[in-house]
N, C-alpha and C positions, 0 to 999 in steps of 0.2 A: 504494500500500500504506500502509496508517494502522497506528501501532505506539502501544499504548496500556499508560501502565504504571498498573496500579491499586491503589492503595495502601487500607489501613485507616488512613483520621486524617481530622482534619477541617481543620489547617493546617500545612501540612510547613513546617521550620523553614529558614530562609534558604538555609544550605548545600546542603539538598536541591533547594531550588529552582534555585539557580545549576549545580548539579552536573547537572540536568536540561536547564537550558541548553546547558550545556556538549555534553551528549551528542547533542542535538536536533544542536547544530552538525556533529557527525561523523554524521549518516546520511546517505545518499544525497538530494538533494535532492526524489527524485520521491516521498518516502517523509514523511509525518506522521506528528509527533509528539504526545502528548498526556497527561500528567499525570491519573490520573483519581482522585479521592478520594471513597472510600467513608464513610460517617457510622460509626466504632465504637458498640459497642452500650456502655452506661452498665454501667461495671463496679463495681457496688457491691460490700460486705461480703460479701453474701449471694447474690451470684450463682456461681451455676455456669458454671466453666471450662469447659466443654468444649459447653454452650448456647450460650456467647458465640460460640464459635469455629463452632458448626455455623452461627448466623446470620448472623455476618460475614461466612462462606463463601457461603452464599444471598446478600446482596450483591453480594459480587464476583462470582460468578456471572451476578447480574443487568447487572450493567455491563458485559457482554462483551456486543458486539452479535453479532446472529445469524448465524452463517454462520462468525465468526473462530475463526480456530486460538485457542487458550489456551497458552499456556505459564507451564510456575509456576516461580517462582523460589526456590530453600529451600537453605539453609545447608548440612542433611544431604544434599541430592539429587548426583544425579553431574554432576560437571564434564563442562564440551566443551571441548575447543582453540580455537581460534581457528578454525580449516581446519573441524574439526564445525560449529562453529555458522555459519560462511560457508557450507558445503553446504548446511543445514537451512534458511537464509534463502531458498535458489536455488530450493529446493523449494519452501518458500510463495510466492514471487514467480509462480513458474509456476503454479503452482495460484488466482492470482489474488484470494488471501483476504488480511483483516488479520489 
């Protein structure tokens, strides 16, 4: 199983790096990790918010290879416990997707 976290940047800053380390080291060993970073789209003056974010979303989108679950991760969305998100992993493991 390949677990891939897909960021909008073009270079995560140290912390994030190490802290990705970090978490690589607690998965399951049978399980890949992988950093993936999306190109943001050049936020001038005059661009439109809400183009930015539909094209950025077209990226990440793209970078998800075909077949993988998605899962998004958002400040607003609903938490899982710990016990939810260990069930939800059991069911993708079984179902054989990244």
């Amino acid at each position: 199983m390949r677990v891939r976290l897909i960021t909008v940047s073009q270079r995560q800053p140290r912390w994030v790096q190490e802290a990705c380390a970090e978490y690589e080291k607690r998965l399951p060993r049978a399980w890949q990790f992988q950093l993936v970073e999306v190109k943001p789209i050049a936020r001038t003056s005059g661009a439109d918010a809400a183009k930015v974010r539909r094209e950025e979303a077209l990226r990440i989108r793209q970078a998800v290879p075909k077949g993988a679950l998605l899962v998004a991760l958002d400040e607003r969305g609903r938490a899982w416990s710990t016990e939810q998100l260990a069930a939800r992993v059991e069911q993708w493991q079984q179902l054989g997707r990244d």
